[in-house]
N, CA, C and O of each residue as an XYZ file, in Angstrom:
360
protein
N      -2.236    -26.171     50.643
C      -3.463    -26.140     51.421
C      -4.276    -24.908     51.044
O      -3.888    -23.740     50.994
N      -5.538    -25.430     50.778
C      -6.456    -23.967     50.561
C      -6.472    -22.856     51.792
O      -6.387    -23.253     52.955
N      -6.563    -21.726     51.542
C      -6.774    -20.946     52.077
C      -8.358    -20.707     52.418
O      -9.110    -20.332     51.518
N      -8.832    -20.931     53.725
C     -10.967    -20.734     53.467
C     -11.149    -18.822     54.341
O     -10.108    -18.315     54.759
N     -12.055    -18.287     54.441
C     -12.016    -16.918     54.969
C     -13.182    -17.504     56.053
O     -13.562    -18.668     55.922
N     -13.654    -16.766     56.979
C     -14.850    -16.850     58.241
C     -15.130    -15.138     58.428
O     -14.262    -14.328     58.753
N     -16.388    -14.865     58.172
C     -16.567    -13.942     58.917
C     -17.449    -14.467     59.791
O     -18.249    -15.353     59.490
N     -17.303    -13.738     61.367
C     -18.265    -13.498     62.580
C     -19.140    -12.934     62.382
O     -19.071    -11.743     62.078
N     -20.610    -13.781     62.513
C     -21.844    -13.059     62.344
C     -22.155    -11.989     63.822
O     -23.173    -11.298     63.823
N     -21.212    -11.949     64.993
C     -21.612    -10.839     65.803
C     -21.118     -9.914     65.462
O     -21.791     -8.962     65.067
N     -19.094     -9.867     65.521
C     -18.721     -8.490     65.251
C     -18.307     -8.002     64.225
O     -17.675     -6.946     64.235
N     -18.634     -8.806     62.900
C     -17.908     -8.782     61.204
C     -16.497     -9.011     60.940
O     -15.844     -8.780     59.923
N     -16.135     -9.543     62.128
C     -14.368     -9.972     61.652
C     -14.719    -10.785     60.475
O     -15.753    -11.309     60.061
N     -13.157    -10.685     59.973
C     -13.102    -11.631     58.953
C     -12.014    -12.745     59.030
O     -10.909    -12.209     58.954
N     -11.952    -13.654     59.112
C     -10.573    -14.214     59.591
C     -10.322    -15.369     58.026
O     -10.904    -15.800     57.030
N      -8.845    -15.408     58.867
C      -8.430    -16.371     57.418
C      -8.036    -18.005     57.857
O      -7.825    -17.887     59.064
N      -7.885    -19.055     57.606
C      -7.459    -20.159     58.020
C      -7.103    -21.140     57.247
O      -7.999    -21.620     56.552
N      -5.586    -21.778     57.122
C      -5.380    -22.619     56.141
C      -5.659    -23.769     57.103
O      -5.436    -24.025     58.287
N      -6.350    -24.445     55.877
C      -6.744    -25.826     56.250
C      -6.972    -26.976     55.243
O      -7.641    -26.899     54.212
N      -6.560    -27.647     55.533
C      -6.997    -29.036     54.883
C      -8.321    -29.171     54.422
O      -9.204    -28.646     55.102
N      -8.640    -29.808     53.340
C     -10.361    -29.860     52.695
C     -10.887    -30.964     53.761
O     -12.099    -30.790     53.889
N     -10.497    -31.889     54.463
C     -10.608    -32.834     55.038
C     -11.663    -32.203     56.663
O     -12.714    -32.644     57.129
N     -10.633    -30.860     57.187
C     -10.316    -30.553     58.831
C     -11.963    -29.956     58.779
O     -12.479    -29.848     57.667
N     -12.554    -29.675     59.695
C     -13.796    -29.068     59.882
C     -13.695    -27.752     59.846
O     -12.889    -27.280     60.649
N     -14.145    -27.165     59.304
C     -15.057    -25.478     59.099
C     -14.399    -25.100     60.717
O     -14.131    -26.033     61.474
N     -14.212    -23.867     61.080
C     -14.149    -23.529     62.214
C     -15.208    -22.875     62.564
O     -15.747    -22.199     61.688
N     -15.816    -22.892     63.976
C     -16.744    -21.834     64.385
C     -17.151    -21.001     65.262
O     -18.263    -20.543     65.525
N     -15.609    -20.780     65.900
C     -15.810    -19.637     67.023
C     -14.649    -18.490     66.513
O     -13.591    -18.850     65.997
N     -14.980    -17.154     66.718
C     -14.421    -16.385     66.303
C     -13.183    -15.730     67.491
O     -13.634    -15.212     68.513
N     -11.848    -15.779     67.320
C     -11.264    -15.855     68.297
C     -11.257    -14.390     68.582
O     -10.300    -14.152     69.319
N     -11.982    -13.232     68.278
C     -11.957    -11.573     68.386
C     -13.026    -11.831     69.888
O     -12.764    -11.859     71.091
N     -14.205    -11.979     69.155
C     -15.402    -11.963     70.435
C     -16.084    -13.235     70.589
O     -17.187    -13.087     71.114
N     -15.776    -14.492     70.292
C     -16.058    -15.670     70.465
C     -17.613    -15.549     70.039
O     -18.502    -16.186     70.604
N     -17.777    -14.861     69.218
C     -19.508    -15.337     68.021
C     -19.168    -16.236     67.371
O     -18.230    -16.980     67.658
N     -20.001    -16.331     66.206
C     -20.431    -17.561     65.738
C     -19.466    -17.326     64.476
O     -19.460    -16.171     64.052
N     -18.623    -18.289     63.795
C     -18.353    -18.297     62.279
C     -19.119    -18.865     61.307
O     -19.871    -19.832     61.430
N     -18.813    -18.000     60.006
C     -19.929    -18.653     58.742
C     -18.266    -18.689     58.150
O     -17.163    -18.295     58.529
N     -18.800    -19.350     57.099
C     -17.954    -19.647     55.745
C     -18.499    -18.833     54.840
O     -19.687    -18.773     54.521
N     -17.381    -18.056     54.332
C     -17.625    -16.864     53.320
C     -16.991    -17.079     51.646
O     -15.841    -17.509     51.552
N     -17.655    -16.815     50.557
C     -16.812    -17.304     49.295
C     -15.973    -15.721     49.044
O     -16.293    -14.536     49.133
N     -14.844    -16.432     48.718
C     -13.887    -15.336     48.862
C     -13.534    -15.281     47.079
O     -13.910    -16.167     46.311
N     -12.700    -13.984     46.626
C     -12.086    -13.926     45.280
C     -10.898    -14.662     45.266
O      -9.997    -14.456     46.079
N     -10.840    -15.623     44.269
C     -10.104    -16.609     44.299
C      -9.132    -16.101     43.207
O      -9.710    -15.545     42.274
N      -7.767    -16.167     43.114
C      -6.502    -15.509     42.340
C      -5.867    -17.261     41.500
O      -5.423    -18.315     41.955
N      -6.206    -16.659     39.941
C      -5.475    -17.481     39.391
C      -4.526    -16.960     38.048
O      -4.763    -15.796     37.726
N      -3.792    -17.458     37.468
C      -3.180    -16.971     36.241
C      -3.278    -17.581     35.102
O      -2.634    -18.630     35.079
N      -3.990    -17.259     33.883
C      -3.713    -17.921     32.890
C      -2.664    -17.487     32.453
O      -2.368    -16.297     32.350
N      -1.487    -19.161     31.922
C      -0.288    -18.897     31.488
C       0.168    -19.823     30.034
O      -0.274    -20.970     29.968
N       0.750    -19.484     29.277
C       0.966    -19.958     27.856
C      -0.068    -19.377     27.196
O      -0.829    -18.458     27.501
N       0.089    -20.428     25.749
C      -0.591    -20.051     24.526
C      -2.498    -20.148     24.272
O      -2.722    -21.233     24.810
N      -3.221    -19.874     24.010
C      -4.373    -20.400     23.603
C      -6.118    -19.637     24.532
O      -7.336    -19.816     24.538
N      -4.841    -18.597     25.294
C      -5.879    -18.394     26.406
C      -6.629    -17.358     25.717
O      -7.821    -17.646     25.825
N      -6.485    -16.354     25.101
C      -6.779    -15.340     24.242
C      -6.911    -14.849     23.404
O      -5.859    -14.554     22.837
N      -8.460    -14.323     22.585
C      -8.994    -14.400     21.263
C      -7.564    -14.526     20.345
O      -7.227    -15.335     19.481
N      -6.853    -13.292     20.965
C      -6.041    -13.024     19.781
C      -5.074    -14.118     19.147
O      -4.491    -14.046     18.065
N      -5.038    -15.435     20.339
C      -3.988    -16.547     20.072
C      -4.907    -17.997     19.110
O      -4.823    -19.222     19.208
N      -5.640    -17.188     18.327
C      -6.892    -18.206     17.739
C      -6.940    -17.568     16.311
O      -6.538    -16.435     16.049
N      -7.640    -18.701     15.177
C      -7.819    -18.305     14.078
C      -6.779    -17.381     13.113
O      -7.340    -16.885     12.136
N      -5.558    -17.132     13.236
C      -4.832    -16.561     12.501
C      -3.613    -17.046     12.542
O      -3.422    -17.976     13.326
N      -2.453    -16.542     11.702
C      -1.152    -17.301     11.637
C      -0.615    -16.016     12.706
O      -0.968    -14.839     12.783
N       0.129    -16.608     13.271
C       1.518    -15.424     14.112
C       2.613    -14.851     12.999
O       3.226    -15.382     12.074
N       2.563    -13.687     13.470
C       3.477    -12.684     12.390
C       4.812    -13.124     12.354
O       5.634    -12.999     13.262
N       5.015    -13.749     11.036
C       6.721    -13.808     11.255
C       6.746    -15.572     10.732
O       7.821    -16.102     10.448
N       5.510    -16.290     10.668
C       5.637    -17.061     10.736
C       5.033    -17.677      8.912
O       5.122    -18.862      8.589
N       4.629    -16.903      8.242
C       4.037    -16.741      6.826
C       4.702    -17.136      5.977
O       5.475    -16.258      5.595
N       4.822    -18.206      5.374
C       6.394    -18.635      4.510
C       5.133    -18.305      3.300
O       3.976    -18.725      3.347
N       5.792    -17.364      2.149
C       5.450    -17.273      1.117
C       6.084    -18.556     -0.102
O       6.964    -19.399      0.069
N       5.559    -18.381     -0.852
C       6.126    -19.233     -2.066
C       6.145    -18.315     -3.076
O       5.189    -17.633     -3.445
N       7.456    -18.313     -3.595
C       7.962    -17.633     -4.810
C       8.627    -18.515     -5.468
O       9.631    -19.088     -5.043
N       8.002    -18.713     -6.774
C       8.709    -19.372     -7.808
C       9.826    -18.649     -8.194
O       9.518    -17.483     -8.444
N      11.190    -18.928     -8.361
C      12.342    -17.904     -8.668
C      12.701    -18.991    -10.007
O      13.390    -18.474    -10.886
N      12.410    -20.020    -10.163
C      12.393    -20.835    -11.761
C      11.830    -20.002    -12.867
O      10.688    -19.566    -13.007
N      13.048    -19.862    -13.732
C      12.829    -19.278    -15.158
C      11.470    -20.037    -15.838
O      10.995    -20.825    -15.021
N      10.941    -20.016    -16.741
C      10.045    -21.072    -17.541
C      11.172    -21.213    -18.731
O      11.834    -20.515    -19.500
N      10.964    -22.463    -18.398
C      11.835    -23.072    -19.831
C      11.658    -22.792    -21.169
O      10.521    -22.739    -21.637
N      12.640    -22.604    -21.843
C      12.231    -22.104    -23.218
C      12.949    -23.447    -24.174
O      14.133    -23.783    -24.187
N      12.022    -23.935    -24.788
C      12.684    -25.632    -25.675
C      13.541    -25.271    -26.611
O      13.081    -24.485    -27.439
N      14.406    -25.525    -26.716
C      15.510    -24.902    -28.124
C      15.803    -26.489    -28.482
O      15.954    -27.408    -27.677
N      15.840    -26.544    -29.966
C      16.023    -27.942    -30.652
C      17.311    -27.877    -30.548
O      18.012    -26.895    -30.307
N      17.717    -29.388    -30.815
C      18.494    -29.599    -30.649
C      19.703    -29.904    -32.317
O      19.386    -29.717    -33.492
N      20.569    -30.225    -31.960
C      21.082    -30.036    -33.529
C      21.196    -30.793    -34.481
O      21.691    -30.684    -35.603
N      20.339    -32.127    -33.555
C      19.785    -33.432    -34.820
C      18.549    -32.267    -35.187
O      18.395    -31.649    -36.240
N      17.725    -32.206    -33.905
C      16.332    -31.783    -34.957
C      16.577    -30.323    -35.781
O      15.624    -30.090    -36.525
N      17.483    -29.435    -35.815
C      17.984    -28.131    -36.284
C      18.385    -29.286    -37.925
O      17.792    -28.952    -38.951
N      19.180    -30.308    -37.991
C      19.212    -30.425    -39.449
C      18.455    -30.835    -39.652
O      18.135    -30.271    -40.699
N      17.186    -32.061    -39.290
C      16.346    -31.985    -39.871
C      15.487    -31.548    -40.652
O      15.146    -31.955    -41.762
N      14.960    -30.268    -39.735
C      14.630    -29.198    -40.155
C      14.867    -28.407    -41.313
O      14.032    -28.136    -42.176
N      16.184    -28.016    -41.274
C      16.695    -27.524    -42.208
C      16.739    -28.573    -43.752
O      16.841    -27.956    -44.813
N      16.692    -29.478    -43.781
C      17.121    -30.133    -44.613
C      15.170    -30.678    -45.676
O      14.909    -31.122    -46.794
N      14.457    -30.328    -44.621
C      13.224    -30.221    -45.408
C      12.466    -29.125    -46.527
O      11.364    -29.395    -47.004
């Protein structure tokens, strides 16, 4: 249930009241029985997980960078010993 706030426009109380979005506004102030208004109050929320913050945008996460390293020799062709007599035999 939301929490709504009232201050009394006679003596500046402020009161709090959970209520249903449904139940009616209240409008007597139970301090000095003036009038209640509906007041917008600071509302408390949390952003939680990934995506909320510049820094979780446009870049890779550290740790996560797979390089590629070729560790393959380059082949070097060595004939073989049909084509070695061939060769030789020309």
């Amino acid at each position: 249930m939301p929490v709504y706030e009232y201050q009394c426009t006679v003596c500046g109380q402020v009161e709090e009241a959970f209520q249903k979005i449904s139940e009616p506004p209240l409008e007597i102030c139970s301090h000095c029985q003036g009038h209640l208004k509906k007041i917008i109050s600071q509302s408390t929320f949390h952003l939680k997980g990934s995506g909320w913050y510049v820094t979780d945008y446009g870049g890779k996460k550290a740790g996560t960078e797979t390089k590629k390293k070729s560790s393959a020799k380059p082949i070097e062709q060595t004939k073989t010993t049909s084509e070695k007599s061939s060769d030789s035999a020309k």
